[in-house]
C-alpha positions as CSV (number, residue, x, y, z in Angstrom):
1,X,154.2,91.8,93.2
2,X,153.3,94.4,90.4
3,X,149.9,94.9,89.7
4,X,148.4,97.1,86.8
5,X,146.1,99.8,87.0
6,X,144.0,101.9,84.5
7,X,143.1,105.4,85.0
8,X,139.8,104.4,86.0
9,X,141.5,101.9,88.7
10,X,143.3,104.4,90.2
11,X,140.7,107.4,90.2
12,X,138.6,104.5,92.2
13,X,141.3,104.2,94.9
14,X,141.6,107.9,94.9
15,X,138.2,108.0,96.0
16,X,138.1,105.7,98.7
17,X,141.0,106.9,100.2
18,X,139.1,110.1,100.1
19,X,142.2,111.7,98.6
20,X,142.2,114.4,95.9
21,X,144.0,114.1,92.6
22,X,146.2,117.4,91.7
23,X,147.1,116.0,88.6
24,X,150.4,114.4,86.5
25,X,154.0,114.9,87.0
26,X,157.0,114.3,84.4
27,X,154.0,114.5,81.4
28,X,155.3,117.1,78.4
29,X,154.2,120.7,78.2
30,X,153.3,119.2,74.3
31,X,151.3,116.1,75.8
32,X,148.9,118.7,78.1
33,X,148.4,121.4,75.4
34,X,146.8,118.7,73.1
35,X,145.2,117.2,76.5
36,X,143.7,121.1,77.4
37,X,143.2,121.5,73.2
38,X,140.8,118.2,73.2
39,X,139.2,119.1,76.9
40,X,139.3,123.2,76.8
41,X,136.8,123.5,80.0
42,X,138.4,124.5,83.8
43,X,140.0,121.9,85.4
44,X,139.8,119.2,83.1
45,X,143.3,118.3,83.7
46,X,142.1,116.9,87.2
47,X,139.4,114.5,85.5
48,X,141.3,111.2,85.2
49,X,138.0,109.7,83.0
50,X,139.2,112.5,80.5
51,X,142.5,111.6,80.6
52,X,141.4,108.0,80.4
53,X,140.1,108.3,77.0
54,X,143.0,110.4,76.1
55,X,145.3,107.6,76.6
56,X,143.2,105.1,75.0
57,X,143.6,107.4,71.9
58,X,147.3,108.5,72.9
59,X,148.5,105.3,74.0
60,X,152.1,106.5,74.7
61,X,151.3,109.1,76.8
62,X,151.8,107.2,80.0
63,X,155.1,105.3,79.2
64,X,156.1,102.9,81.8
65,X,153.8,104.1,84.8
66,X,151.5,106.6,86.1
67,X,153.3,109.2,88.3
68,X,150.9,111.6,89.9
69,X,150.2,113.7,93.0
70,X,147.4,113.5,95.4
71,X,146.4,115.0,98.2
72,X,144.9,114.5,102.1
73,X,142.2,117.3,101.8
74,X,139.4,117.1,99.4
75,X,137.5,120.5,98.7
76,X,134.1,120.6,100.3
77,X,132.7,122.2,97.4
């Protein structure tokens, strides 16, 4: 059964899983200039609630699915 998920759906998973997102695969060199052009501040590529409201004003950004890479150990910062 497929479900659907928004960004803010799967940063929520993230989170209880107590995993930590290392960002998008397969996106364009194109798509993450105008992402880092919009959001020019360290790391904001890692911030799914910016890329969020990038998609809801880039709706074709995410074509099909989200494919992403997470991992097991979240910084203790």
């Amino acid at each position: 059964m497929e479900h659907t998920y928004s960004l803010i759906d799967v940063n929520k998973e993230i989170n209880n899983l107590n995993l930590k997102f290392l960002g998008f695969d397969s996106l364009t060199n194109g798509c993450i200039n105008l992402f880092k052009k919009l959001n020019p501040h360290i790391n904001s590529e890692l911030d799914l609630n910016l890329w969020n409201s990038f998609e809801k004003t880039y709706p074709e950004t995410f074509i099909g699915m989200y494919d992403f890479w997470v991992s097991t150990e979240k910084s203790k910062i």
